[in-house]
N, C-alpha and C positions, 0 to 999 in steps of 0.2 A: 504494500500500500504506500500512496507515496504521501508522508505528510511531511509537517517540519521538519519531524525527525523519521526519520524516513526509515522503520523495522526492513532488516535482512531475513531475507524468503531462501530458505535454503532447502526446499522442495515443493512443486508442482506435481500433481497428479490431478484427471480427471476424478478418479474415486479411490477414497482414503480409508481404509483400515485403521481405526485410530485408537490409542494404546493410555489409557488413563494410568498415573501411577500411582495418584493417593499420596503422592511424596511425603515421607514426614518431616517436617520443620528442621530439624532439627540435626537432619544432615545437612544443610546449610549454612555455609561455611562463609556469606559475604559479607564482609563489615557495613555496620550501619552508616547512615551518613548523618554526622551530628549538626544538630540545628539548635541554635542560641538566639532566641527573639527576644530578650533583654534588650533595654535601652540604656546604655552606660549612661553614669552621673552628668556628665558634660554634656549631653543629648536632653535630657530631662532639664537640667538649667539653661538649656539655650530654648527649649520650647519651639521650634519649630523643625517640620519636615525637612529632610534633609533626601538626596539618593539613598545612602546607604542604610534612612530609617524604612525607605521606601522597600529594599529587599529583606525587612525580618518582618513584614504583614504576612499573615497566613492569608491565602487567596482560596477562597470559600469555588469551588468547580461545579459540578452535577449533583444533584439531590434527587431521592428516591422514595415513597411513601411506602411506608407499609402496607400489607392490606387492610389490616383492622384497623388501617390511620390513625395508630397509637403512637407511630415511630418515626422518625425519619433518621433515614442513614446520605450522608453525604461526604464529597471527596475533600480535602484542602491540602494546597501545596504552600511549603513553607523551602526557603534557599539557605544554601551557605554560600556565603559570598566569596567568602578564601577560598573555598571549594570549587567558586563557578558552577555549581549544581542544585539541583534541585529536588525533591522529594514529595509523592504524592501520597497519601493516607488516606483510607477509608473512618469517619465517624458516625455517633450514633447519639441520635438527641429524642426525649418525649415532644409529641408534638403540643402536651400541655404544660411544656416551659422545663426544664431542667436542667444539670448538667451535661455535657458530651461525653460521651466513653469513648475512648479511642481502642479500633478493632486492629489496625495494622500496624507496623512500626517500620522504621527508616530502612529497613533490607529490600526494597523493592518499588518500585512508581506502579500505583493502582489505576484504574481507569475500569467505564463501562460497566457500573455497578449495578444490580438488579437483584431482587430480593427472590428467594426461590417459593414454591407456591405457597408453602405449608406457613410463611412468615417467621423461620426460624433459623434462616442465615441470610448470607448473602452473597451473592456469586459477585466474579468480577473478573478483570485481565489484571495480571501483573511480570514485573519482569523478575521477581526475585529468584528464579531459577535460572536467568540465563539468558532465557528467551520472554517471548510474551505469551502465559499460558492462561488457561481457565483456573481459578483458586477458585476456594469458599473458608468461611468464617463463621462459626455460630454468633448469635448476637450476643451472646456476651464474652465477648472475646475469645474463646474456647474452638479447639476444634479445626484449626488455620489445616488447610493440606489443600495439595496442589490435585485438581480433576484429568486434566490432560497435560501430554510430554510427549507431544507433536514433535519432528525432526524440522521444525518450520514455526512459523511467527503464526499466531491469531491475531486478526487486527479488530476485531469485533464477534458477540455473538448475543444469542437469544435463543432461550428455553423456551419451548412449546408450554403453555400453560397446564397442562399435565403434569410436565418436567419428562418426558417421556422421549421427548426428541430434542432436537438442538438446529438450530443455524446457525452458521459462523462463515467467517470472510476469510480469505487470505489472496494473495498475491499467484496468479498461472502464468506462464511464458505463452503468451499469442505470436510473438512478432519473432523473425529469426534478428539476431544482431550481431556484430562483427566478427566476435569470435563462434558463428554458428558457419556468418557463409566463406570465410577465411582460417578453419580450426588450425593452416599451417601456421597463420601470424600470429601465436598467441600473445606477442609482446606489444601486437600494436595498437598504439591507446587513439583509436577515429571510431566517431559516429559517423553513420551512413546515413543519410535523411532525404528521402522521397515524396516526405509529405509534410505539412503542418501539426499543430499540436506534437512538435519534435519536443519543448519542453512547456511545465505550466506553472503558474507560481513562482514555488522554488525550488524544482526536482527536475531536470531530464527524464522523457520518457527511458527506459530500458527493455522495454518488449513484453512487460509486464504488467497484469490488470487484475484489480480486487474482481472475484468471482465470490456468489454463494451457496454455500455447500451445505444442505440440508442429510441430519444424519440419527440414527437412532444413540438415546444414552441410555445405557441399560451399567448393570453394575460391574462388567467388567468394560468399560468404556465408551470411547465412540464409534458406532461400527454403522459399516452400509452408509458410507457418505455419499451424495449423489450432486455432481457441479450443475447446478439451476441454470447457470452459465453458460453453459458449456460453448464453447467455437467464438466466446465473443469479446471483441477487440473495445470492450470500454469498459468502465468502471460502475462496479456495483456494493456498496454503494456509492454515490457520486462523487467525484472529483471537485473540489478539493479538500471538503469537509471528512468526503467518507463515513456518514455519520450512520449510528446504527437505530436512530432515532428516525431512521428513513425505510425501517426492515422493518412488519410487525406479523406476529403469527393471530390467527381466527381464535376468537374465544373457544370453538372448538379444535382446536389445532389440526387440522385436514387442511388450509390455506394459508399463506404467506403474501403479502402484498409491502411492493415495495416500489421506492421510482429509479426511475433511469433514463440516462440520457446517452440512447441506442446510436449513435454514430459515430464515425469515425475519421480519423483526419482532418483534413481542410471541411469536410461538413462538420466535424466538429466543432473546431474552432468555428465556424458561420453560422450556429446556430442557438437558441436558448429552447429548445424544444424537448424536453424532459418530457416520462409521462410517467403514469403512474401502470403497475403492471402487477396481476394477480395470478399467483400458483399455484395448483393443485397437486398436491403429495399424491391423490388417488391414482389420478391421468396422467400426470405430466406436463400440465397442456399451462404455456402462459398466453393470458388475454390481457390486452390494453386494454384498458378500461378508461384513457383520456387522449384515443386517437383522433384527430382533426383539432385541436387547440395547438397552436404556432410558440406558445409560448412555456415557460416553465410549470411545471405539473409535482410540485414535492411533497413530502411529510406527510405519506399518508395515516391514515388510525382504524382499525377497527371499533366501531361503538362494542361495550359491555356484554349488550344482545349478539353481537353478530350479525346484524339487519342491516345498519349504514356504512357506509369507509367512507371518512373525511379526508379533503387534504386541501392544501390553497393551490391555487393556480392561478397564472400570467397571463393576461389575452394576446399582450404585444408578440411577435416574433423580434429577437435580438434587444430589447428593451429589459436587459435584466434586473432596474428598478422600478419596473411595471409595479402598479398595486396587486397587492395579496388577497386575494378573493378566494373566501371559504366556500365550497363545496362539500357535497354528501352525494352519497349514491346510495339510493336502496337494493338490494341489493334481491330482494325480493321481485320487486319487477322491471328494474334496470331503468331508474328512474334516475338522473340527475337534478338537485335544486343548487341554485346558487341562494347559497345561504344569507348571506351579507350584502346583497345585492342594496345598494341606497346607501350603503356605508362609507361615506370618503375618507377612510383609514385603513391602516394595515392590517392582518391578524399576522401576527408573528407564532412566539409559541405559542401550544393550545392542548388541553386536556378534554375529555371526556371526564362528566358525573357518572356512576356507579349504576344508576337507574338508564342511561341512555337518553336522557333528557334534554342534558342541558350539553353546553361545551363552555369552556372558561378559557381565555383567550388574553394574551396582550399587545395591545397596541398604542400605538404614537399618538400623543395628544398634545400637539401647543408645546414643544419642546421636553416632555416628558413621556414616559413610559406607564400607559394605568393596566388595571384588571379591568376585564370584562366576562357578562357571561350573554347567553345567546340562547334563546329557548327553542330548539331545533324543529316543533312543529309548528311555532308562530313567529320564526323568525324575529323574536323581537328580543332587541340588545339592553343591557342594563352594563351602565359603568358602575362598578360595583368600588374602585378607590381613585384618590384626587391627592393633588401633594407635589411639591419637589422633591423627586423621585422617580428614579426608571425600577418598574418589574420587568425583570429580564427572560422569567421560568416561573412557572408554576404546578402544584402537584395536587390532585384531589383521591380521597380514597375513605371512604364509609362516612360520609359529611364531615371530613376537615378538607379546608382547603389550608395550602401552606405556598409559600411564594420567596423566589431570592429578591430583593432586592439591595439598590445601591443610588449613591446620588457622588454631587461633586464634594460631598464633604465625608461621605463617608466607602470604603467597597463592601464589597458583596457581602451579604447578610443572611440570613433566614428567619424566617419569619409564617406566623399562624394569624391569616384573615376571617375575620370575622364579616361574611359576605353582606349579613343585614347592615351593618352601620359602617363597615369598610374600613373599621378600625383595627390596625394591625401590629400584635404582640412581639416583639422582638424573642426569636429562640436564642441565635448563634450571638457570641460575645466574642468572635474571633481576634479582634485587635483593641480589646477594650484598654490593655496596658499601652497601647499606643496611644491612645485617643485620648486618655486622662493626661499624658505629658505634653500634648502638642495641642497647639492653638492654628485653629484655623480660621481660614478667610471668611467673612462674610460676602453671600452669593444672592445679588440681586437682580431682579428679573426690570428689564427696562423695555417699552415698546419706543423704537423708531418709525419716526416716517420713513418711507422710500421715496425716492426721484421721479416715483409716477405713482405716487400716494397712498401708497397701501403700505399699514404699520406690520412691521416687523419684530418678533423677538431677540433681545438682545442682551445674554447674560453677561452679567459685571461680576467678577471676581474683586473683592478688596483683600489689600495682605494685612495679613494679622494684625491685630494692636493699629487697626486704621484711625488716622489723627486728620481730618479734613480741612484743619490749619497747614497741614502739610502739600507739597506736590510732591506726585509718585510720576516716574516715569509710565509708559503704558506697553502692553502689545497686542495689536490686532490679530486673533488666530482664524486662520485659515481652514475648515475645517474640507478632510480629504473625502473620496465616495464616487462622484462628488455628492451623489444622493444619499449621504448618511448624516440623521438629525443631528445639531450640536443639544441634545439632550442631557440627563442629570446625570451624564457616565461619569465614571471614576476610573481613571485610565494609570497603568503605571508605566507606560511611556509619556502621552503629552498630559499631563497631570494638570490643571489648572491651580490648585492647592501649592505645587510644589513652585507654580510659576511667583503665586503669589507671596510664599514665605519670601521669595529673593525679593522681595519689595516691590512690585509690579503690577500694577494694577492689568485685569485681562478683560478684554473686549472680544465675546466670542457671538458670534450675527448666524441666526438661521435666516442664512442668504438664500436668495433665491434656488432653490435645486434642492434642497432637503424638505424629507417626508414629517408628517404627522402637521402638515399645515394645508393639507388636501390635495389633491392629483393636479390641480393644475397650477398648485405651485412648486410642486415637488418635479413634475417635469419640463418646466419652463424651461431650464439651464440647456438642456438637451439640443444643441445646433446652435447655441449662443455663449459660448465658454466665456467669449470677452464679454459679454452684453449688460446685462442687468445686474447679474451676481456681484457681479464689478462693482458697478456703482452700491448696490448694497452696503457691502464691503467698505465703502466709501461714507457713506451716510453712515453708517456704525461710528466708526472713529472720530470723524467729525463731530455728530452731536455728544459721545462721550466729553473728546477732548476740549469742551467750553466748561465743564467743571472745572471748578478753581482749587479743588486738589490732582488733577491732573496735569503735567508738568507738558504741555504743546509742544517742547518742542526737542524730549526726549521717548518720541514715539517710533517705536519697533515692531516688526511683521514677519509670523511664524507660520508655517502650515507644514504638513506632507501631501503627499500624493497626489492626488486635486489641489490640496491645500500647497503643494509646493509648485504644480503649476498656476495658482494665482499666484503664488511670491513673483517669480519668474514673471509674470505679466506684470505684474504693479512695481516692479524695479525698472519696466519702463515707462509707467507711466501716471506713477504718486506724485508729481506736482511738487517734490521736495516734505514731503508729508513723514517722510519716514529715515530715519537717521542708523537705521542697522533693520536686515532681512535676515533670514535663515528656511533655508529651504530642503527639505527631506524628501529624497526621492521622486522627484516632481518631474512633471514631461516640460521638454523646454524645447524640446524642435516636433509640433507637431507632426511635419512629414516624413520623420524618421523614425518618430513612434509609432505611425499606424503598421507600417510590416514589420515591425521587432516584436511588439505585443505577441501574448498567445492567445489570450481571445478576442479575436477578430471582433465578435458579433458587437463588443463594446464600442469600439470608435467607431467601427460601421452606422452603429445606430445612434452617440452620442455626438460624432464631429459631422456626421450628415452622411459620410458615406468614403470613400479615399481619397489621397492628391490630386491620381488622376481622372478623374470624373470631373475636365475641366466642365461641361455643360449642367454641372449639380451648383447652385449659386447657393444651399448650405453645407455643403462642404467647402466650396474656397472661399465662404466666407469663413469659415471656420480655420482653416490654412492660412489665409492672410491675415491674419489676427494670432498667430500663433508666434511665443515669447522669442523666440530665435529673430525675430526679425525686427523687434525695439529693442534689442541687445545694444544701438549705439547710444542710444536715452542714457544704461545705465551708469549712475556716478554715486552709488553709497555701497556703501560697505556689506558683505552678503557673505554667509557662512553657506557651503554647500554638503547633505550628507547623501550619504548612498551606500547601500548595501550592493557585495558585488553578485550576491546569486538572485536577486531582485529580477525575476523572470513577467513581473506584471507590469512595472516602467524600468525596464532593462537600464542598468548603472550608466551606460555610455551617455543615456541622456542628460546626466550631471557630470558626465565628465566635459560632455561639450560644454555646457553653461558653466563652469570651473575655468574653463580654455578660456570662453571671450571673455569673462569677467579680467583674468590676469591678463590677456594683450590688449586691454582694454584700462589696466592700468587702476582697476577697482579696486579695492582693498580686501582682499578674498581670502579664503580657509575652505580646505576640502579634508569630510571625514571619512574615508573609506573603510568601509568594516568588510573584508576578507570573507568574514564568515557570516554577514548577515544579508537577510534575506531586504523583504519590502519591509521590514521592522529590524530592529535591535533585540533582541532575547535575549542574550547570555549576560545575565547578573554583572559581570564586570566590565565587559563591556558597555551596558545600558548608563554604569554608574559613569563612566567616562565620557559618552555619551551628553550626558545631566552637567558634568563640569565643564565642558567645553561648551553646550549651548548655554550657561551662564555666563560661563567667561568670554563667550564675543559678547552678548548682549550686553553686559556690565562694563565691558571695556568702550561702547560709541553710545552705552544710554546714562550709564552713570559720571 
């Protein structure tokens, strides 16, 4: 499977004979990796965030409900920084408030947790053997032994609700590759490439594709594996998430339904056309079940009954921040309802009630993330919580609902809603030793006009201990996507908190192109990159910087990705507005990003269409307006970062805008990270990362 960290497949078979070991613990010989989330004395007196407080937060992951929704078990990763690593654990909390018992410990990174029918363990992947295998755990710690000892990686799986059978994913050779059609060269290190989607992300294809293999578990293991798969050159589940959240078995376990996005190559790459597809263990036989929709088809769900399978779908072709639209298929008489139909919001993630009722859902509202529920025979939606605050997950099972959320002051949490009044009990206390020593910013919500009059959301970040006798210098943030809301996230790359302990006040604009402010302002951006978002952009800073604690005329502008090709654009043409840029990963010669990309279907349908399609006037409009070409504009000072396996805005494109900044005689810094992808991850790296973009910003704002 190819993800960040991309698990070794060290066997392929169509059908697997599979060998459970039961392992006991206890031959287990890998030292633990220790972890110290203290905050020394000096950290506690200085009271503000700092990077390095930033890598001893335990980061709250996947959360699982019991069935008698007594429980919840969920993941959290905690880092060593001297270590440069990291470590993932499985916990376990009452969902009527308690404390956590921790079920795993530091010998292995957990994932893909799932509770087994009976409510008395819990299954999951981990690597403490070596590989990535099946474990279980009783719930009270008790009982840890490893299920399978595959000669090969698992990258996901799922128990028939019997527990009787199993799915699980791994890695098959479809494609021959160099040392297939040259076995004399073995030393020679060339890809051979005939088609597109050669790499995605951040991984080179290898000829290699998650398949899945439905298999009996009986008590001497997994046997009778059969590839569902079989002969096909894409990924199941999808690329690049791979998520198993996209596999689900029939309350009676005789079907399996899951999505896929069935092409290959250059149709690959040219398309967003997923569908969703159902298995039958009896026949063999898979049917679409959302053949003729152009656009993305994922996450499907069986209801409780077994009567509906939900899942959201995309109408646009190639428009992969289409709205999310909930569907249901009866299944009874092959009925589709579009469930949400009148809704101008997203459904993100979404559960099923117990009864088959209802469905509970989250979605984008005005800069934040709420709950919802939806009553699947009257279609009718109930916002069930309000707040500054994103739900990002949520979990229902015998009348509790339970939900993660997170905002810009605080991350991810757990938490028990109470749907009648929407008032929601804090479970997890994961960094509560953090939070009592550090002071944070006050986040306020300000509405802008726009240059063609419609008011905009616009959060204000203030840094701690804010004195409005004072001027703070400021930074406009750029947010990437470019359809992704500047909502209540708490990020530990661009952190708004940590921008604001360094004394900085942050101006961050749900500019035109981001959701949860309705579809048609979420796709305006879409063939107008320069256009309106611009000027937004522009109007944010502005009417911030006429506050007389904002210092005019030490203002700074940050983004990545989108957000680094708006940098790239307004260093040529901020009007002298901006006294230091920083730009991460950002496209800055559009005509050399549309054929380096790997998925096509995005500039196809965001830039209008390619270079050459002189007779498309939005696409060169969209070319002629692209940053490479007011590269003579620029004259302030700009930090440039890039990751080099960065396979989504391929690194060249900040090596170019690095280039003309220096024979250009700018005053410029380029960060190269070797090992990073379109992000920074590795804890020490991220930390140097954090001191470098303070130390340009401090060095032309302070």
């Amino acid at each position: 499977m190819k993800r960040i960290v991309k698990p070794i497949c060290l066997a392929a078979m169509a059908i697997i004979i599979g060998g459970s070991g039961c392992t006991d613990t206890e031959k287990q010989v890998k030292e633990p990796l220790k972890i110290d989330v203290s905050l020394t004395q000096e950290e506690k007196d200085k009271g503000l965030l700092t990077p390095e407080i930033m890598w001893k937060f335990g980061r709250i992951g996947s959360s699982v409900i019991s069935p008698d929704g007594k429980l919840l078990a969920y993941t959290t990763t905690y880092y060593n920084l001297q270590e440069n690593k990291g470590v993932t654990n499985i916990y376990l909390i009452p969902t009527e408030g308690g404390e956590p018992v921790k079920l795993t410990d530091e010998q292995g990174s957990e994932s893909n947790i799932q509770w087994s029918a009976d409510g008395q363990a819990i299954r999951f992947l981990s690597t403490r053997s070596g590989s990535s295998q099946i474990w279980e755990v009783k719930i009270d710690g008790t009982g840890l032994k490893q299920l399978t000892n595959f000669d090969f990686d698992i990258n996901g799986f799922a128990f028939s609700p019997d527990g009787k059978k199993i799915v699980y994913t791994k890695d098959v050779k479809m494609v021959d590759q160099t040392e297939d059609i040259h076995p004399d060269m073995p030393k020679a290190k060339v890809r051979i490439i005939d088609d597109l989607m050669y790499r995605h992300w951040d991984y080179w294809e290898d000829g290699k594709f998650s398949h899945l293999f439905v298999a009996d578990y009986t008590e001497n293991g997994v046997e009778n594996a059969i590839d569902i798969n079989e002969g096909e050159k894409w990924d199941t589940p999808m690329a690049t998430d791979f998520d198993m959240d996209e596999v689900q078995w029939s309350p009676s376990g005789d079907k399996i339904v899951y999505a896929s996005k069935k092409l290959y190559g250059k149709d690959y790459a040219m398309s967003t056309n997923s569908d969703i597809y159902l298995y039958d263990l009896k026949t063999r036989i898979t049917t679409n079940l959302t053949d003729g929709n152009p656009g993305y088809d994922r996450y499907p769900r069986f209801s409780p009954n077994g009567v509906f399978i939900s899942w959201w779908s995309m109408a646009t072709p190639l428009y992969e921040s289409d709205q999310k639209r909930l569907y249901i298929l009866n299944t009874n008489n092959n009925k589709k309802t579009y469930l949400t139909e009148g809704f101008d919001q997203n459904v993100e993630y979404y559960v099923w009630d117990n009864d088959s009722r209802n469905i509970y859902f989250t979605s984008g509202i005005k800069g934040t993330e709420q709950l919802y529920k939806i009553d699947v025979a009257t279609s009718k939606i109930t916002q069930l919580t309000t707040g500054k605050h994103d739900y990002t997950s949520c979990q229902f099972s015998n009348g509790v609902l339970t939900a993660s959320r997170m905002s810009m002051s605080m991350a991810t949490e757990l938490y028990r809603i109470d749907e009648q009044t929407g008032e929601a009990t804090q479970l997890t206390f994961t960094n509560k030793h953090i939070y009592d020593h550090i002071k944070m910013g006050e986040v306020r919500e300000r509405w802008v006009t726009t240059t063609d009059g419609k008011k905009m959301l616009v959060w204000v970040i203030l840094p701690p201990d804010f004195d409005s006798t004072k001027k703070y210098p400021a930074l406009l943030y750029c947010q990437g996507g470019p359809q992704s809301t500047v909502s209540q996230f708490w990020s530990y790359r661009w952190n708004f908190q940590i921008m604001a302990a360094n004394g900085y006040v942050v101006v961050a604009p749900n500019r035109r192109g981001v959701p949860s402010f309705g579809q048609e302002w979420n796709r305006q951006i879409s063939g107008d990159y320069s256009g309106q978002n611009i000027k937004d952009y522009l109007s944010a800073i502005d009417d911030v910087k006429k506050e007389p604690w904002v210092n005019e005329d030490k203002l700074g502008c940050v983004g990545a990705s989108y957000g680094g090709y708006s940098v790239f654009y307004l260093a040529g043409h901020h009007q002298k507005r901006f006294k230091a840029f920083i730009a991460h990963c950002g496209m800055f010669n559009l005509e050399s990003f549309y054929p380096q990309t790997e998925e096509l279907f995005f500039p196809t349908f965001d830039l209008g269409g390619a270079p050459w399609e002189t007779d498309n006037k939005v696409a060169q409009r969209s070319y002629a307006n692209s940053p490479h070409k007011f590269v003579k504009n620029w004259d302030t000072p700009i930090m440039i970062i890039v990751g080099e396996h960065d396979y989504r805005i391929p690194y060249t494109q900040s090596l170019e805008a690095f280039g003309a900044a220096q024979l250009l005689g700018v005053p410029s810094k380029l960060l190269f990270f070797p090992n990073g992808t379109h992000f920074v991850t590795k804890p020490q790296e991220a930390v140097v990362w954090q001191r470098e973009f303070f130390g340009w910003l401090d060095k032309w704002l302070k």
